[in-house]
N, C-alpha and C positions, 0 to 999 in steps of 0.2 A: 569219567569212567565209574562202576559202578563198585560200591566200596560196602564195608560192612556197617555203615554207619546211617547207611538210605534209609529214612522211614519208611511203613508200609501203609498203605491204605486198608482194612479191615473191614470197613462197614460203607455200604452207599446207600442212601436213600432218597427218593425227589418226590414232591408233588404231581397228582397233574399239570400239565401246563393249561391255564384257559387262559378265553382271549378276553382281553380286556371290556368290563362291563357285563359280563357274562356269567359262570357258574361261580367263579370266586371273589366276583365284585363285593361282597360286603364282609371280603374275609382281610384284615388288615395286616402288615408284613411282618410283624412280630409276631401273629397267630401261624401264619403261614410257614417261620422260621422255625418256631415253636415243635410243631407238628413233625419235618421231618431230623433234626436233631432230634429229638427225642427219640422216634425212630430206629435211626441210626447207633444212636448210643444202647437202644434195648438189643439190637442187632449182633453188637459188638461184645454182650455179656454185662453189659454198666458197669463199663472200668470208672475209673477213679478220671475226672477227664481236668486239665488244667488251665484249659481257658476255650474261648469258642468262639470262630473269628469269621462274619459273614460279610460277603461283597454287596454291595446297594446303591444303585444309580441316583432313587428317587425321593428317597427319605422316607418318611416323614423327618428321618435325624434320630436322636436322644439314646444312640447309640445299638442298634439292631441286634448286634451279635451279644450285648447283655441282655438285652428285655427277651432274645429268644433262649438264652442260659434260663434262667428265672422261669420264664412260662413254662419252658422244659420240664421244670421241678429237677432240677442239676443242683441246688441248692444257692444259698448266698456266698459261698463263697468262690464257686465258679466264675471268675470273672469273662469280661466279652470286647470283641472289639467289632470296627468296620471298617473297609476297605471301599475303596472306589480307582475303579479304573477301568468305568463305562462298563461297556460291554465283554469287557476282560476282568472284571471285580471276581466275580466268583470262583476262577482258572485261579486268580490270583492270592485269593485269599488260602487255597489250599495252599498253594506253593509258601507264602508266609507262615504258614502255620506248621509246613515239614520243616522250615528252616532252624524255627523254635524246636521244634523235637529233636530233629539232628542236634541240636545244642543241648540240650537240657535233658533228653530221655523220656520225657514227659506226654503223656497220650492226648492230643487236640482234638478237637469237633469244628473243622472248615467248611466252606461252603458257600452258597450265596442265595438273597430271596429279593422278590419285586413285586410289587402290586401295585400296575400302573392305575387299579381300578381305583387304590383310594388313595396316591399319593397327593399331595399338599399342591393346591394352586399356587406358583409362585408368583410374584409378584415385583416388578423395579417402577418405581418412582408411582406406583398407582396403577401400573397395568401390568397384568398379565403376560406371561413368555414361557412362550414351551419349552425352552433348554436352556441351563448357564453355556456361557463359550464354552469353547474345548481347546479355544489357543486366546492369546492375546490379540491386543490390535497392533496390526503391521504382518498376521502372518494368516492365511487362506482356513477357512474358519465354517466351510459348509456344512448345511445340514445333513444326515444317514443318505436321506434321499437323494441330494443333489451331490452330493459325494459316487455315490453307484450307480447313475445315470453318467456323471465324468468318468469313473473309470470304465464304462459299458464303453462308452466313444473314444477314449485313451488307448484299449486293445481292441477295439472294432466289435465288439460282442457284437450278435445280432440278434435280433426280438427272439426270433426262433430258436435260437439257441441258448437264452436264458430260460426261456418257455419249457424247453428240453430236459433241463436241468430240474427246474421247480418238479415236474411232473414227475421226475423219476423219484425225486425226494419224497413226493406224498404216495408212491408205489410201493414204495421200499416200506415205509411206516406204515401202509396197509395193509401189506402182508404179516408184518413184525406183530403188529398188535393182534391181528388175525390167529396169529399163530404162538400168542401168548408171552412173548419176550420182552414185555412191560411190566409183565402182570407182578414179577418180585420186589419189581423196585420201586415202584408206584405204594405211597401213601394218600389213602384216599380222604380229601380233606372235603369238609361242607355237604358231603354227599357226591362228590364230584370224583368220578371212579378212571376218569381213564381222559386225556390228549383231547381237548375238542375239536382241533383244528387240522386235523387227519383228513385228509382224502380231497382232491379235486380232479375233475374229469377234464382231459387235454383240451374238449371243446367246448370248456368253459375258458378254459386258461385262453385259449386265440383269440375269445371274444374281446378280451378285456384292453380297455385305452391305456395309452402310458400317462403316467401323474407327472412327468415334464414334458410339456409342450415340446414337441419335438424330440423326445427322446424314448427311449426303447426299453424303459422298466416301469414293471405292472406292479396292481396289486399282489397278484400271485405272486412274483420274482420280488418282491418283497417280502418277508416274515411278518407274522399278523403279531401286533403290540401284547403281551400277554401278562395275566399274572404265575408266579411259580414259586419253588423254593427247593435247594436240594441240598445236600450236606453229607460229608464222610467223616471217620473217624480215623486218625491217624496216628498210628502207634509205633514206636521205637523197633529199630532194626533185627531181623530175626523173627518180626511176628508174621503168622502164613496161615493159611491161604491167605491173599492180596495182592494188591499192585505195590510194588517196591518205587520210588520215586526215585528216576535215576538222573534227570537232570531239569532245568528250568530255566525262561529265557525269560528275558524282559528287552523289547527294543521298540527305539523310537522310528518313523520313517515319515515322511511329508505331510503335513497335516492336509493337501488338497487331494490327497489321493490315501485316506486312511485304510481302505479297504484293501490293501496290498500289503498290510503289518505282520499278518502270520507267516505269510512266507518268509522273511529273513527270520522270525522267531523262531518260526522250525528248523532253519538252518542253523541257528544259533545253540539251539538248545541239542541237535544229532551231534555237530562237534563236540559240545560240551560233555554229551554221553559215548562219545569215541564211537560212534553207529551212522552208518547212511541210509538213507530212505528205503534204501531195498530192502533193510532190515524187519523194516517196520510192518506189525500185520494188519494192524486195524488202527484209524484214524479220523478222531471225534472232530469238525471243524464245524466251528457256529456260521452256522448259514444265512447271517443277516439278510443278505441278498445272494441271487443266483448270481450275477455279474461278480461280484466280489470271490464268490467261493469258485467259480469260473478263474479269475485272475492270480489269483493264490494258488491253486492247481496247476495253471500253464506255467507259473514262475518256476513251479517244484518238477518242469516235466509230467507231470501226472496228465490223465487225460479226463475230461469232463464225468466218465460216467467209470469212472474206478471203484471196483468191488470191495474194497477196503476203504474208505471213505464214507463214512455214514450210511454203513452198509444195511443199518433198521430205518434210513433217514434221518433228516436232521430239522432243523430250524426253520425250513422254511414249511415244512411239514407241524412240525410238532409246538411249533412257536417261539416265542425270545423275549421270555422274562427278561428283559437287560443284565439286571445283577445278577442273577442266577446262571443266566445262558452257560457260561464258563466251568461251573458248576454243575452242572446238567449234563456235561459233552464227556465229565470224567466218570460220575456214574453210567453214561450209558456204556465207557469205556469198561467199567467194572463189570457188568451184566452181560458183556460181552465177549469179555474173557475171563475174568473169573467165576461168575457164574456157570457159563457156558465150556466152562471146562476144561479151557487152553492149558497147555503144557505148563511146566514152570520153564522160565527162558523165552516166554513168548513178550513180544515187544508191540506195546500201543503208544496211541500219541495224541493228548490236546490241543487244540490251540485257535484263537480269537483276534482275530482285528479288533482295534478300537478305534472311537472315535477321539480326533484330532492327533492321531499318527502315531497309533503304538501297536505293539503286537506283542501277544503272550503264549506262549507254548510251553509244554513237559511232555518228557517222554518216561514212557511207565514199565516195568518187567512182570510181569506174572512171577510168582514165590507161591511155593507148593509147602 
């Protein structure tokens, strides 16, 4: 329930999203982190910030949420940290960093950044591998893809009905950006002004082969690999305009079928804020895939093409920094109701599958 002690969110800011190898390929993820912290904290008035904590799938390592403190110019003794929890890193690392202010009073810079464009080849025994595990051995350990192609064939998805879904998402973010509801939140880094992965015409999307032989997700119903970065500032109870942080969920669920982890996190995280979904006005969900945000929908009752649901578009439009993604879903949260002028009392909501079976949600209140 929502108490006087919720931290608020105060400042949001995100990169372009581009797609990997593309306008931000030679921008490295501590520049990228750099840029929109910085941002964010000129946003917020340049409080006094106490440490700076970013989500990161891919590395490089050496510690991300310091070297983007430092690049910031936050000074040396802003310390920094990093999180990883896939594709939930960024959702995550705010939610760590309320937990600290709830405790300490203290004003944080959360967030999350990714540049698949220059992260580190990794390497076992001499060769190459696109991902470490996401689970041990002994427990179902698929890749993004072959995970939401099983869950596509798990609830029956059908081609056309993930197809359905991708299209409306790059609609919705066509018009959104059309009609300038980027344009605040967007820092423009490398020359790189706005989303590059915006826009696909439905009869492109039917052309396209499914990537498993025999099953029914495309490129399109995929999100395109991207680089990004975004980050809020979160200040102690009482401070407004913002989002007040009124609950947050962390749960685990079958590592063969990851892409169903937000729906119990949502559910976890509405009890936790004494609220049911009908409450909720607007709701940021990273749309790795259509099937995925498709299956998380039906669990929640919702229906495919629900006007509060990544109502500018989401991920499979705009892309999916990994670490960022999570990150990314709370500013657009913030832009779309704080910015855009919601009541105070008005109620949004995060939240991310990950991979090897977890899910992460918060739900947020507008404070006037």
């Amino acid at each position: 329930m929502p108490t006087d002690t919720d931290p608020v969110i105060v400042a949001a800011r995100r990169s372009p999203l581009a797609v990997r190898g593309r306008g931000l390929a030679r921008v490295d993820a501590g520049t990228l982190g750099a840029v929109v912290v910085a941002a964010a904290v000129a946003d917020a008035g340049a409080p006094s910030i106490a440490d700076v904590i970013l989500g990161n799938c891919t590395g490089p390592g050496g510690n991300l949420g310091r070297i983007a403190a430092l690049a910031a110019g936050l000074g040396f003794a802003v310390p920094g940290g990093t999180v990883d929890r896939q594709c939930g890193s960024g959702l995550a690392a705010i939610m760590d960093a309320a937990h600290a202010t709830r405790a300490d009073g203290r004003i944080r810079v959360a967030g999350g950044v990714e540049s698949a464009s220059t992260a580190p080849v990794r390497v076992r025994d001499g060769v190459p591998y696109a991902r470490a595990p996401f689970a041990p051995a002994g427990f179902a350990d698929p890749d993004m893809l072959r995970a939401a192609d099983d869950l596509a064939a798990h609830d029956g998805l059908s081609r056309a009905r993930q197809d359905a879904y991708a299209q409306r998402s790059h609609a919705r973010a066509t018009t959104a950006r059309a009609n300038g509801r980027f344009d605040a939140e967007i820092m423009p880094v490398a020359g790189v002004h706005r989303d590059e992965g915006v826009g696909a015409p439905a009869a492109a999307l039917a052309r396209l082969a499914p990537l498993v032989d025999g099953g029914t997700v495309t490129a399109a119903t995929s999100t395109r690999i991207g680089d990004g970065a975004a980050a809020v500032v979160i200040a102690p109870a009482g401070a407004a305009p913002g989002l007040a942080i009124r609950a947050t969920a962390v749960v685990g669920c079958d590592p063969a079928l990851p892409g169903i982890g937000a729906a119990p996190a949502i559910e976890a995280a509405l009890a936790q804020a004494g609220r049911s979904l009908t409450d909720i006005v607007a709701i940021e969900l990273v749309e790795a895939f259509a099937a995925q945000s498709i299956a998380v929908l039906s669990r929640l009752g919702l229906p495919d093409d629900d006007s509060g649901v990544c109502a500018d578009g989401g991920a499979l439009a705009l892309g999916h920094p990994w670490g960022a993604s999570g990150a990314v879903a709370v500013v657009r949260l913030f832009s779309g109701l704080v910015r855009a002028g919601a009541p105070a009392g008005t109620l949004g909501l995060a939240a991310a599958s990950v991979g090897g079976g977890l899910g992460v949600a918060a739900v947020f209140e507008v404070v006037r």
